[in-house]
DOLO-406581 format. One record per residue (C-alpha): x negated, y, z; residue in one letter. Coordinates in steps of 0.001 Angstrom, whole numbers, padded with zeros to 6 digits. Layout:
DOLO-406581
       x       y       z residu
       X       Y       Z      A
...
This chain:
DOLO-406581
       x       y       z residu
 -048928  004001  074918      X
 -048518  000255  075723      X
 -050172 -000628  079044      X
 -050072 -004649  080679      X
 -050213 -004873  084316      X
 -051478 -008545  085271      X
 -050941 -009358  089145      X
 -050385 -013305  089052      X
 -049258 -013491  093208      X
 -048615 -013556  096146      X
 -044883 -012165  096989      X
 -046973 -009730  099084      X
 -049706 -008826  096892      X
 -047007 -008264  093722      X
 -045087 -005621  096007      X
 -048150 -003703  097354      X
 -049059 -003035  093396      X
 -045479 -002639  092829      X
 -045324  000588  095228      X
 -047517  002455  091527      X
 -044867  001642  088943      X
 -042671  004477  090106      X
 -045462  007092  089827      X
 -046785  005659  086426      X
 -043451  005797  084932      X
 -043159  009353  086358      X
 -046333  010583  084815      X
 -045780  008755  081571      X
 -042196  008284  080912      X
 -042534  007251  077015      X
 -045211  004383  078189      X
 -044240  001153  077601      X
 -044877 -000608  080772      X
 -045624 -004562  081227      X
 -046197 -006930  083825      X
 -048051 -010343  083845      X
 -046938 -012457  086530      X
 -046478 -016184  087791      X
 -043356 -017296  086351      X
 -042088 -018063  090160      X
 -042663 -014784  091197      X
 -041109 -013182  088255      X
 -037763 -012646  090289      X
 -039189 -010243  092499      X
 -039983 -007812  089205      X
 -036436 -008502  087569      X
 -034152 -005493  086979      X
 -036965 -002785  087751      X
 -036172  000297  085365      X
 -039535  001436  085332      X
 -040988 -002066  083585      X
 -039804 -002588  079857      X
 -040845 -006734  080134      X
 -042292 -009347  082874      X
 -044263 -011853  080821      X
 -044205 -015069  082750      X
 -047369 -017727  082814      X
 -047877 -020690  084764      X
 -051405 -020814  085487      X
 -050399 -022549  088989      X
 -049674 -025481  087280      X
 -053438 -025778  086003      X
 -054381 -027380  089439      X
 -052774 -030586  088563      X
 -052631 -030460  084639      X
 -055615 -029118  082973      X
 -054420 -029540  079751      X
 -052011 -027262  079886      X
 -054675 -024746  079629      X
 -054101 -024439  075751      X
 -050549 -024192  076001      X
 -051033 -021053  078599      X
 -053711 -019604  076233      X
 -051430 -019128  073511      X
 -048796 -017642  075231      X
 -050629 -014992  076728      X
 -052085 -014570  073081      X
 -049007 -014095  072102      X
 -048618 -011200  074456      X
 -051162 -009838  073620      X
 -049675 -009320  070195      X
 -047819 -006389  071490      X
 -051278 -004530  070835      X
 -052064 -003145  074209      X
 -053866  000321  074899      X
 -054979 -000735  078229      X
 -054669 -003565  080607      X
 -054822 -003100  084650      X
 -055830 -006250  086240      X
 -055083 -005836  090253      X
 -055589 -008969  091297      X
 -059498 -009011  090637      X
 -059883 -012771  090336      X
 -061771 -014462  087743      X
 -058840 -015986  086587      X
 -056745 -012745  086417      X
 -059609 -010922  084809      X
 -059548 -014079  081903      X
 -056146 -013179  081412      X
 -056675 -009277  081250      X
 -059208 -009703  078781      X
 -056789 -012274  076377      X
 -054878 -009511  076476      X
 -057399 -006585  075335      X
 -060573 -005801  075239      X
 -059651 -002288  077046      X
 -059076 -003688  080488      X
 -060244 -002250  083792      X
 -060232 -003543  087407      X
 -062283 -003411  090435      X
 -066074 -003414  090537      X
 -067793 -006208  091682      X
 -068088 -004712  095139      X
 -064675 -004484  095731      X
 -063420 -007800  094659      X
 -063789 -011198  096709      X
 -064661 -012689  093343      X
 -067261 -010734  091769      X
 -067898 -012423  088519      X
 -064512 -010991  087616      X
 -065697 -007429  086868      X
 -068042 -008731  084426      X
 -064945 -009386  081996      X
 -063672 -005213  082252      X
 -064783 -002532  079843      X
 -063847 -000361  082951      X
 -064183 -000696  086309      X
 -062560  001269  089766      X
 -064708  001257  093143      X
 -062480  000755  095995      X
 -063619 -000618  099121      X
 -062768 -004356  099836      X
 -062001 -003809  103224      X
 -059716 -000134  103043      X
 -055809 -000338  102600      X
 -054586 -002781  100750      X
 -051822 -000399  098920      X
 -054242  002172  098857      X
 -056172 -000027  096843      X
 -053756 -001571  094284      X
 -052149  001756  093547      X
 -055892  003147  092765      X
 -056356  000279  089831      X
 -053135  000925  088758      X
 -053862  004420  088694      X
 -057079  006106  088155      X
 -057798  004406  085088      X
 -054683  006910  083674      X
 -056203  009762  085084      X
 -053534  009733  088181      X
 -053638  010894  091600      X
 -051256  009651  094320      X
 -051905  010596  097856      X
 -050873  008480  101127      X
 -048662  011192  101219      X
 -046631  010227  098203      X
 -046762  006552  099022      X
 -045156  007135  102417      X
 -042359  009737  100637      X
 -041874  006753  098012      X
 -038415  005653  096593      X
 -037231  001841  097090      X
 -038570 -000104  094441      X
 -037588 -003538  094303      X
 -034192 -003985  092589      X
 -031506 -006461  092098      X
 -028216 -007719  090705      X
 -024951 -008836  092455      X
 -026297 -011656  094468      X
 -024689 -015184  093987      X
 -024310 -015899  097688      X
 -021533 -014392  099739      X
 -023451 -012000  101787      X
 -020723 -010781  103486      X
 -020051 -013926  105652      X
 -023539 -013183  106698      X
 -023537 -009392  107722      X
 -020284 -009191  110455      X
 -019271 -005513  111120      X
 -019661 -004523  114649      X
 -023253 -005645  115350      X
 -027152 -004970  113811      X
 -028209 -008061  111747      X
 -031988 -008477  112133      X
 -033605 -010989  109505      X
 -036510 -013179  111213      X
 -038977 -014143  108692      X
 -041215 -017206  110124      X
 -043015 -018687  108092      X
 -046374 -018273  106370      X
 -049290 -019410  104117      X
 -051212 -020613  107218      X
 -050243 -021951  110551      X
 -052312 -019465  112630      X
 -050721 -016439  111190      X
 -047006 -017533  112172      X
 -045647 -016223  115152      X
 -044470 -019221  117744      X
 -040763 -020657  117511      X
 -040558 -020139  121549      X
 -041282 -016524  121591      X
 -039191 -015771  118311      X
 -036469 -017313  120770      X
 -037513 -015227  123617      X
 -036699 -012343  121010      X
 -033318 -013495  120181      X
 -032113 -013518  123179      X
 -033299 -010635  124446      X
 -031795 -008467  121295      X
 -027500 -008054  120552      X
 -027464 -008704  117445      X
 -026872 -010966  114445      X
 -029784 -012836  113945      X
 -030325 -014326  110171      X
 -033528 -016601  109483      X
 -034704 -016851  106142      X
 -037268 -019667  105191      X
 -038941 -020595  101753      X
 -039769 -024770  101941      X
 -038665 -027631  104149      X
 -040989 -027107  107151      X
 -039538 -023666  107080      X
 -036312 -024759  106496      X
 -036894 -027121  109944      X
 -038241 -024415  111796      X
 -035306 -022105  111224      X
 -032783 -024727  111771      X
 -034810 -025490  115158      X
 -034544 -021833  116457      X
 -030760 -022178  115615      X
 -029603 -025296  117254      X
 -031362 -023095  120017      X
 -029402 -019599  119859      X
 -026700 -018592  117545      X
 -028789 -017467  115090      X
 -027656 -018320  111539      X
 -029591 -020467  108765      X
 -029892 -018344  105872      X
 -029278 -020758  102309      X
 -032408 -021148  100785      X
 -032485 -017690  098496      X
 -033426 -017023  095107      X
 -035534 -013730  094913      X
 -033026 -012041  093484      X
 -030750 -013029  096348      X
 -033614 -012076  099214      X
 -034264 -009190  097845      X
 -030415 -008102  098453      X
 -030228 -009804  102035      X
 -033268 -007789  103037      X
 -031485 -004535  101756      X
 -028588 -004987  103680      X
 -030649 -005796  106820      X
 -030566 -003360  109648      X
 -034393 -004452  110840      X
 -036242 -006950  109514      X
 -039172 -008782  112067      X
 -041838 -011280  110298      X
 -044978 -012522  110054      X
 -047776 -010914  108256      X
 -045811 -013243  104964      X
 -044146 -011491  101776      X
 -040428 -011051  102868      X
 -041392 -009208  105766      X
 -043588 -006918  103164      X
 -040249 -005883  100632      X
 -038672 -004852  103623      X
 -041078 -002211  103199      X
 -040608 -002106  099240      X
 -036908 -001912  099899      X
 -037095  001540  102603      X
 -035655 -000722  105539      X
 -037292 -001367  108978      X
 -039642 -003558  109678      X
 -042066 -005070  112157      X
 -044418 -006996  110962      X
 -046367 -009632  113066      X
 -050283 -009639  112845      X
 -052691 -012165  114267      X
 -055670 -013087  111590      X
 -055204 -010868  108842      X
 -055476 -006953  109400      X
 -053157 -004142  109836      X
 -054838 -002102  106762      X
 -052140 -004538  104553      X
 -049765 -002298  105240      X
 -048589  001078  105485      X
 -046812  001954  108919      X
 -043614  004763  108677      X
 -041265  005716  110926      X
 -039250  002540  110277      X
 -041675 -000015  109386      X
 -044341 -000503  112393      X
 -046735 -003517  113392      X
 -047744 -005398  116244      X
 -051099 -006675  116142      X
 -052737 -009736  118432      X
 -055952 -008814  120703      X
 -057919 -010345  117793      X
 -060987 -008726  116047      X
 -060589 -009553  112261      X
 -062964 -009027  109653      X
 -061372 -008352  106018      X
 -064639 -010050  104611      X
 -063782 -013242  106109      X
 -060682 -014023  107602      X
 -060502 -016636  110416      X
 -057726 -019543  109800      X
 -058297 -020719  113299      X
 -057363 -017309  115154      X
 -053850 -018394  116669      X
 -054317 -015135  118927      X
 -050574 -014028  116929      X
 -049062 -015899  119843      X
 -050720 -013579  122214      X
 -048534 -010430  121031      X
 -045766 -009628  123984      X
 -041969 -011091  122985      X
 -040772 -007740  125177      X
 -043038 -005559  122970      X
 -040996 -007027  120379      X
 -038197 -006080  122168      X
 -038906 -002336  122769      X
 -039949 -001576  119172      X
 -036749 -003174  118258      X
 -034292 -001008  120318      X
 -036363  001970  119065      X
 -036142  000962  115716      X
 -032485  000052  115645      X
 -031547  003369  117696      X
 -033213  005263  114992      X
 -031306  003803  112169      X
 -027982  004601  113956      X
 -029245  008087  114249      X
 -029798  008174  110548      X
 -026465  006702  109900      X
């Protein structure tokens, strides 16, 4: 059976329907799995054992060259001469559900109920009922699921392995990681403004934790913010990281504290503890475990329609930062 998996982004999005592969390739170990992806996220799928290709497109670069349409049309045509059995479109955009249906006629995603773009489902032969506003994990491991007659419980997503994978990275990591002390990786940036945590209180954190502080950032105003907190503290300025090298800092990271953002997300992916930072957006877009745990602002938030003015992140405590911190770190020296 040959089966195409098309989530296009975001870093976060891409792990949350990652957390299926394992129990797909469980179920059907002869399958021959496939994933359609943005080319720039196609790092983050590299070297997974239960995917046989990523298929990169680069429908991004539609916004500012619409001829390139015909170009990307062809190439997922020529996917699509692998002669799928069945295509999974997570995403549910009407864009993702063009692309599920280039690639077969047999292609299932959400109903238009469940979808923020609801011309989408009109383009599936099948469709899965989810609601919108449930668990976002839940919900991408149900489309990539059901339609194969599967079952996982919340009780076999918590249990899951570690599923995002990498090579030997091509920074020295060790200069980074000094034996002695915890390293916690601060990730601080984000899509919006409102849903970044402030520099001040991330420095109210750092000082008020012992431990080797490492700040990873993805563009230049994230590259100025880090460098801002570090002239500040003796936190360290991660090198900007391929995915392949972020996903093997985050590994090696004794805690991990972020932003509602991707990075902080594979943390989660990768079995290591987290806290994740939540002002706008809502806790059901992730799954809390003994090690990875939120914080969430005073804010109401309704899944239907986010609010990019709610800056009520900055609300959240620095010292209940703190405590979840020590309890988290204390716990992973237990384990050790």
């Amino acid at each position: 059976m040959k089966i195409a998996i098309v989530k296009l982004s975001a870093l976060g999005d891409i792990v949350h329907a990652m957390a299926a592969l394992q129990f797909i390739k469980s179920a059907l170990p002869l399958a021959q799995l496939d994933w359609v992806v943005e080319e720039r996220f196609a790092g983050l799928l590299a070297d997974n054992p239960h995917l046989d290709n990523v298929l990169g497109v680069n429908l991004k670069a539609l916004k500012t060259d619409k001829w390139r349409v015909f170009a990307e049309i062809s190439k997922i045509r020529g996917y699509a001469e692998q002669g799928y059995d069945l295509v999974l479109d997570a995403q549910g955009l009407i864009k993702s559900a063009l692309v599920a249906r280039l690639l077969s006629a047999n292609c299932v995603g959400f109903d238009q109920d469940s979808i923020r773009e609801k011309w989408a489902a009109l383009f599936y032969s099948r469709q899965v009922a989810f609601p919108y506003d449930a668990n976002t994990i839940d919900r991408n491991v149900a489309v990539l699921t059901q339609p194969l007659g599967l079952v996982v419980t919340p009780e076999q997503i918590q249990a899951k392995q570690a599923f995002l994978y990498f090579h030997a990275p091509q920074i020295p990591l060790d200069d980074y990681f000094p034996a002695g002390q915890p390293t916690i990786v601060l990730v601080i940036g984000s899509t919006w403004p409102s849903r970044n945590y402030p520099l001040e209180k991330y420095l109210q954190v750092i000082f008020g934790l012992e431990a080797n502080f490492l700040i990873c950032w993805g563009n230049k105003q994230e590259h100025w913010m880090a460098q801002w907190l570090a002239e500040r503290s003796l936190a360290r300025v991660l090198p900007q990281l391929s995915l392949n090298d972020l996903k093997a800092t985050l590994a090696r990271a004794d805690l991990v504290i972020g932003n509602d953002t991707g990075p902080t997300h594979m943390a989660w992916g990768l079995n290591r503890p987290s806290i994740t930072l939540f002002g706008p957006t809502p806790v059901s877009r992730v799954y809390q475990t003994d090690i990875n745990k939120v914080l969430k602002s005073p804010s109401l938030v309704n899944p239907f329609k986010l609010d990019k003015n709610d800056f009520s992140i900055a609300e959240i405590d620095p010292r209940a930062i703190i405590n979840l911190s020590h309890a988290l770190l204390d716990k992973t020296q237990e384990q050790a």
